[in-house]
C-alpha positions as YAML, in Angstrom:
chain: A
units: angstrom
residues:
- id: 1
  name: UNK
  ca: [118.24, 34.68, -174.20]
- id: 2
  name: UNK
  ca: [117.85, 32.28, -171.67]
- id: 3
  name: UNK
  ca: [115.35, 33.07, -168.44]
- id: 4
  name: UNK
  ca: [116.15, 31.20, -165.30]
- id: 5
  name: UNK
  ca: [112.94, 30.90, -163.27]
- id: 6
  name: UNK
  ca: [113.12, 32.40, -159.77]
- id: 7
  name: UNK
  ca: [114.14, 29.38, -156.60]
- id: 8
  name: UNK
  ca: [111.53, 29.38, -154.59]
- id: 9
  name: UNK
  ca: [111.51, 27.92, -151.11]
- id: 10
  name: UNK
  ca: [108.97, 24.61, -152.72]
- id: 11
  name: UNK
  ca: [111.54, 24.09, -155.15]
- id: 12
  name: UNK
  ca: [114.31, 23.93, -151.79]
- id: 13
  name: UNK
  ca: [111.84, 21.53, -150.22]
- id: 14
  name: UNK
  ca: [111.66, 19.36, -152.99]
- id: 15
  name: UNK
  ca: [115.16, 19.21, -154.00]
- id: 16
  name: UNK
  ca: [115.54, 17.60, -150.10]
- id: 17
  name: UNK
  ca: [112.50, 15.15, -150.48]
- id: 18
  name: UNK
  ca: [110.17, 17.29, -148.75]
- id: 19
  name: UNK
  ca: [106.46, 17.80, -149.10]
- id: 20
  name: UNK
  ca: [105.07, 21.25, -147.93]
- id: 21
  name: UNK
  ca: [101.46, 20.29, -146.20]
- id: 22
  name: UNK
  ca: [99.17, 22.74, -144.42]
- id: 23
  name: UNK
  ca: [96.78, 21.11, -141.04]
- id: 24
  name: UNK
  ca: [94.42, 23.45, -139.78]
- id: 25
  name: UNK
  ca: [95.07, 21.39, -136.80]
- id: 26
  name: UNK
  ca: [97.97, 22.88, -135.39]
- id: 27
  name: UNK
  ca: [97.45, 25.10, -132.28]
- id: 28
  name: UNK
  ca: [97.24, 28.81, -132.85]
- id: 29
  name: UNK
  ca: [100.64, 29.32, -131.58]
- id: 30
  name: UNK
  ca: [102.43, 26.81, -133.68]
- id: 31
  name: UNK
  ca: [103.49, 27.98, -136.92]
- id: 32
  name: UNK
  ca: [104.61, 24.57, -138.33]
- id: 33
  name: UNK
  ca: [106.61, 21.58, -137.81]
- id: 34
  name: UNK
  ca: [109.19, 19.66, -140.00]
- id: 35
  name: UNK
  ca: [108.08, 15.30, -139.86]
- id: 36
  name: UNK
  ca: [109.90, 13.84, -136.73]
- id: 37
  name: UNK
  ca: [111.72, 10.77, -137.21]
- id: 38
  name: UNK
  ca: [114.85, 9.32, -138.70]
- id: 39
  name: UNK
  ca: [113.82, 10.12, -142.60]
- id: 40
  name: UNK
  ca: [110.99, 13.33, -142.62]
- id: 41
  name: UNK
  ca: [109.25, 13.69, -145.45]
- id: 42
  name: UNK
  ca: [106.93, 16.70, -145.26]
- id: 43
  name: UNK
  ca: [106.67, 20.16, -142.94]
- id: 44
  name: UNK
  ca: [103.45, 20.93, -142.05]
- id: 45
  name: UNK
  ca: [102.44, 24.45, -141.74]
- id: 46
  name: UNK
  ca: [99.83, 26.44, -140.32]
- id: 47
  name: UNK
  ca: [97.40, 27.93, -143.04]
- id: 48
  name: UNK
  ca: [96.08, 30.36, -140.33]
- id: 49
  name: UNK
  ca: [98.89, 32.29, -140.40]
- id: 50
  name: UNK
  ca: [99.50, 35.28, -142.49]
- id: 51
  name: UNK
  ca: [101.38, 34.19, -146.14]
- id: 52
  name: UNK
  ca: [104.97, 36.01, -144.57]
- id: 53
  name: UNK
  ca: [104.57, 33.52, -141.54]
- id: 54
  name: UNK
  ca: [104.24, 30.65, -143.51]
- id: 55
  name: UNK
  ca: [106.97, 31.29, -145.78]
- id: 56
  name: UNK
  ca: [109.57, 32.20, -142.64]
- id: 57
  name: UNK
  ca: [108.28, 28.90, -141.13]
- id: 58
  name: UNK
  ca: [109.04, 26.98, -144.60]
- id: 59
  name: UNK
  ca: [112.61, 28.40, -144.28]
- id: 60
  name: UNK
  ca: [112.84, 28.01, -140.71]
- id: 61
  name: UNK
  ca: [112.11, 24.24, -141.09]
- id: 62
  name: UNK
  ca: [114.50, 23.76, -143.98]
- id: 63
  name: UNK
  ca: [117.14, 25.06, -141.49]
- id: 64
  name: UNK
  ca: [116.44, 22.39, -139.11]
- id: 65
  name: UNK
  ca: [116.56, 19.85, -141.55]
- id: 66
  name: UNK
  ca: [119.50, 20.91, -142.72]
- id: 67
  name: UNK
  ca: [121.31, 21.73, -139.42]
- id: 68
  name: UNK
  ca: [120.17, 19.65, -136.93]
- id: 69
  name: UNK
  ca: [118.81, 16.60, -138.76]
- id: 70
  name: UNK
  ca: [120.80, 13.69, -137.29]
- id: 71
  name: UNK
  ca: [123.53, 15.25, -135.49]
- id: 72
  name: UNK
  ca: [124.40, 15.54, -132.02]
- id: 73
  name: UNK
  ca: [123.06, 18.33, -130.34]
- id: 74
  name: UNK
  ca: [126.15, 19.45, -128.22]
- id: 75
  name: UNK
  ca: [129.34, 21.39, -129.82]
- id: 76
  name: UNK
  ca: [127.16, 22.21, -133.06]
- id: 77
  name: UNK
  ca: [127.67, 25.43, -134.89]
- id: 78
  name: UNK
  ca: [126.39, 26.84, -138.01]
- id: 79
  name: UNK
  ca: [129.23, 27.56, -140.49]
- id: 80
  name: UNK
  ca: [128.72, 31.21, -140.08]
- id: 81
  name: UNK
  ca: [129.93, 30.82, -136.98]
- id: 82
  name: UNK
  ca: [132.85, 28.63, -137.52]
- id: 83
  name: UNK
  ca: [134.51, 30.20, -140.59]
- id: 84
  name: UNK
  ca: [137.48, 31.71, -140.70]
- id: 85
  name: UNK
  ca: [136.21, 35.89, -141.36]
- id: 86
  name: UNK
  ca: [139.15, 37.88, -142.97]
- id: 87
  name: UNK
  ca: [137.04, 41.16, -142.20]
- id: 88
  name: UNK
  ca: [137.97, 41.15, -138.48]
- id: 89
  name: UNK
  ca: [134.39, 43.12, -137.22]
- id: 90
  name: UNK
  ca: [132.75, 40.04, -138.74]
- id: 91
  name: UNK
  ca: [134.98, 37.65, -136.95]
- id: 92
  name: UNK
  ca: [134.80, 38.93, -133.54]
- id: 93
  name: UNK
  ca: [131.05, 39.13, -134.26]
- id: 94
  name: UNK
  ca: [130.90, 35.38, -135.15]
- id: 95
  name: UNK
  ca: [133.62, 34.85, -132.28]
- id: 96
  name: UNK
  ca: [131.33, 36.74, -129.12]
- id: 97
  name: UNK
  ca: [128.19, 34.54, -130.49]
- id: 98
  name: UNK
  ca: [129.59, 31.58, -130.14]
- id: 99
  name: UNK
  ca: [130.77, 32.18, -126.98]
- id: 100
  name: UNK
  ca: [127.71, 33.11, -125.76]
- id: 101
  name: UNK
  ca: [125.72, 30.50, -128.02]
- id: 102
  name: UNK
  ca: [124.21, 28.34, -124.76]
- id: 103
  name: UNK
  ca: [122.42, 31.40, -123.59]
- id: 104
  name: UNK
  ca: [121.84, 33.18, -126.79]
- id: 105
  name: UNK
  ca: [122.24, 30.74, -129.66]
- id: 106
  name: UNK
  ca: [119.71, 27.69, -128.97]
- id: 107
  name: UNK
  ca: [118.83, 25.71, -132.53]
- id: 108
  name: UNK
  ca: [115.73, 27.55, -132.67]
- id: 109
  name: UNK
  ca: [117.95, 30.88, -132.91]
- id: 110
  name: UNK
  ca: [120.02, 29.04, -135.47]
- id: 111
  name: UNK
  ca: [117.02, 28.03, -137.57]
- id: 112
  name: UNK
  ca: [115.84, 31.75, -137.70]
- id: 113
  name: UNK
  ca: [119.80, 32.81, -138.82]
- id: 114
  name: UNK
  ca: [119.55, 30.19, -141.65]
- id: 115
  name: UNK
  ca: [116.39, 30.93, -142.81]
- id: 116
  name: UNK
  ca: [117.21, 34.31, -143.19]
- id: 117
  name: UNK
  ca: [120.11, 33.73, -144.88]
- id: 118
  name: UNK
  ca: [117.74, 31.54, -147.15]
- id: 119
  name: UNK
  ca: [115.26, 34.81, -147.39]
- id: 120
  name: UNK
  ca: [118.28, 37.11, -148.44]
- id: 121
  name: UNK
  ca: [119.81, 34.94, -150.84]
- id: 122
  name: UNK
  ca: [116.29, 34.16, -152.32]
- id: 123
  name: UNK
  ca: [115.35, 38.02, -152.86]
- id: 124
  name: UNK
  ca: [112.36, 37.90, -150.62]
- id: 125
  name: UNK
  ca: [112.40, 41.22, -149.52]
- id: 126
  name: UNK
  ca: [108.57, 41.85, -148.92]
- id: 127
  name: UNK
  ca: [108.43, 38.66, -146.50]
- id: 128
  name: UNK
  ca: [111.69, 39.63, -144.62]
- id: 129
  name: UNK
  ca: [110.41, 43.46, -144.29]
- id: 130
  name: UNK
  ca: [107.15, 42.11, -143.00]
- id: 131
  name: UNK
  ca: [108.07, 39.42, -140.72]
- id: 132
  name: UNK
  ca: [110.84, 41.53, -139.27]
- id: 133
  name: UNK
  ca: [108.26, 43.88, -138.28]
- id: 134
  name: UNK
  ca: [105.92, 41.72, -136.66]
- id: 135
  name: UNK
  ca: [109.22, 40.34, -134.72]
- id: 136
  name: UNK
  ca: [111.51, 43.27, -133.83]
- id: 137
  name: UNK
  ca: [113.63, 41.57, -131.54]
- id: 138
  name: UNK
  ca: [114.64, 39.10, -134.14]
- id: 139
  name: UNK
  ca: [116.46, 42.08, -136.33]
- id: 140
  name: UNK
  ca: [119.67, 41.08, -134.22]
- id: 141
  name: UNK
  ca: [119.84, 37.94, -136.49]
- id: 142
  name: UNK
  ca: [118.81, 39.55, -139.32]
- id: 143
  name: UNK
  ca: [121.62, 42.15, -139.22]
- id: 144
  name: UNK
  ca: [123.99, 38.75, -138.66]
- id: 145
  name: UNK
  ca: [122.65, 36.62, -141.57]
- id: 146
  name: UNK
  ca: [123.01, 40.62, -143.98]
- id: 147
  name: UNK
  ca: [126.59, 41.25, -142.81]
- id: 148
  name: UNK
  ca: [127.31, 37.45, -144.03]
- id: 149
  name: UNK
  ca: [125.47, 37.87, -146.95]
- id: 150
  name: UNK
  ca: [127.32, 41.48, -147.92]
- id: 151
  name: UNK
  ca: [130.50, 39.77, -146.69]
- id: 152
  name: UNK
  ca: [129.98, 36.69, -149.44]
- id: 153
  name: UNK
  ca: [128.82, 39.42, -152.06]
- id: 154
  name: UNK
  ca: [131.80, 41.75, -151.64]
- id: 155
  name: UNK
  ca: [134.16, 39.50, -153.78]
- id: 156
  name: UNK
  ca: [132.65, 39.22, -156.49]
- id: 157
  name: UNK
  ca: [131.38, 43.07, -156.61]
- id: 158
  name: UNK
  ca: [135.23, 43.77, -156.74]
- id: 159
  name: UNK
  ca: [135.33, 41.19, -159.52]
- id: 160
  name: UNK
  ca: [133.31, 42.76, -161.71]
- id: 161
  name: UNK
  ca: [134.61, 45.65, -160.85]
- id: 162
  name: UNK
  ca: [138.23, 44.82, -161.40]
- id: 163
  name: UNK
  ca: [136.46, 44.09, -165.24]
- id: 164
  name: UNK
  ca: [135.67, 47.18, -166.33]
- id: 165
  name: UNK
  ca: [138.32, 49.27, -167.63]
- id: 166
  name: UNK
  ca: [138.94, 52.14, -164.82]
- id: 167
  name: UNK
  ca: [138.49, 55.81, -165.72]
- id: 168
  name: UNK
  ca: [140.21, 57.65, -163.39]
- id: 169
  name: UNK
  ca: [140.25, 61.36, -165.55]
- id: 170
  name: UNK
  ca: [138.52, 64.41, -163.59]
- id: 171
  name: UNK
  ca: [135.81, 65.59, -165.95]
- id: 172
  name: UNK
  ca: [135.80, 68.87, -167.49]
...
């Protein structure tokens, strides 16, 4: 039987080149910062933030990196926004964000969208239940980056589904 270890957000880091350092430096309300520059190499994180802080912040970075990193900062959209939805609630969801995405959707709010994603797909739920409730008004985007994640899921539910041999017989 073969175990797969659990991804972790350090694994994520280093598959992109990146270091994770902690400066008790930063200012109190700082919670990290991926390297400037053409080719970054670390994020540096607060340590005097609470663990759930510092692993949103990892995440958060990783979406600017990933993102924004050397691309033009006008007409950019995160693929969530810009796919083509077959389930039309999602779409028009997608569709009314972008539309609004100068007032609402700054790369800050796009970060926080991808790194939850991230947070989803990676199983932490103890971080995400935390964090969310230190941030309430940041459920919004968590309620985006779950419908996308449910939406990618559904397929392949209905896969395995579609597997197993269907018993359709009242019981007795």
């Amino acid at each position: 039987m073969i175990v797969r270890r659990k991804i972790t957000l350090f694994d994520i880091a280093q598959y992109f080149g990146l270091d994770i350092e902690y400066s008790s430096d930063l200012p109190a309300g700082v919670h990290g910062c991926l390297e400037p520059g053409e080719d970054p190499r670390f994020i540096l994180i607060n340590p005097n933030q609470p663990a759930f802080e510092q692993q949103f912040t990892i995440a958060h970075e990783l979406a600017h990196l990933v993102l924004h990193h050397n691309s033009r900062r006008q007409h950019h959209h995160h693929w969530i926004l810009t796919r083509k939805w077959r389930w039309s609630l999602l779409a028009r969801f997608c569709r009314g964000i972008r539309l609004s995405k100068v007032v609402i959707i700054n790369r800050e709010c796009q970060a926080d969208i991808w790194a939850l994603c991230l947070l989803i797909h990676l199983g932490d739920v103890s971080t995400l239940n935390i964090y969310l409730g230190r941030h309430p008004k940041k459920k919004i985007w968590y309620s985006l980056a779950l419908l996308v994640c449910v939406y990618k899921a559904i397929p392949k539910l209905f896969q395995i589904w579609l597997k197993r041999p269907l018993n359709l017989a009242r019981p007795a």
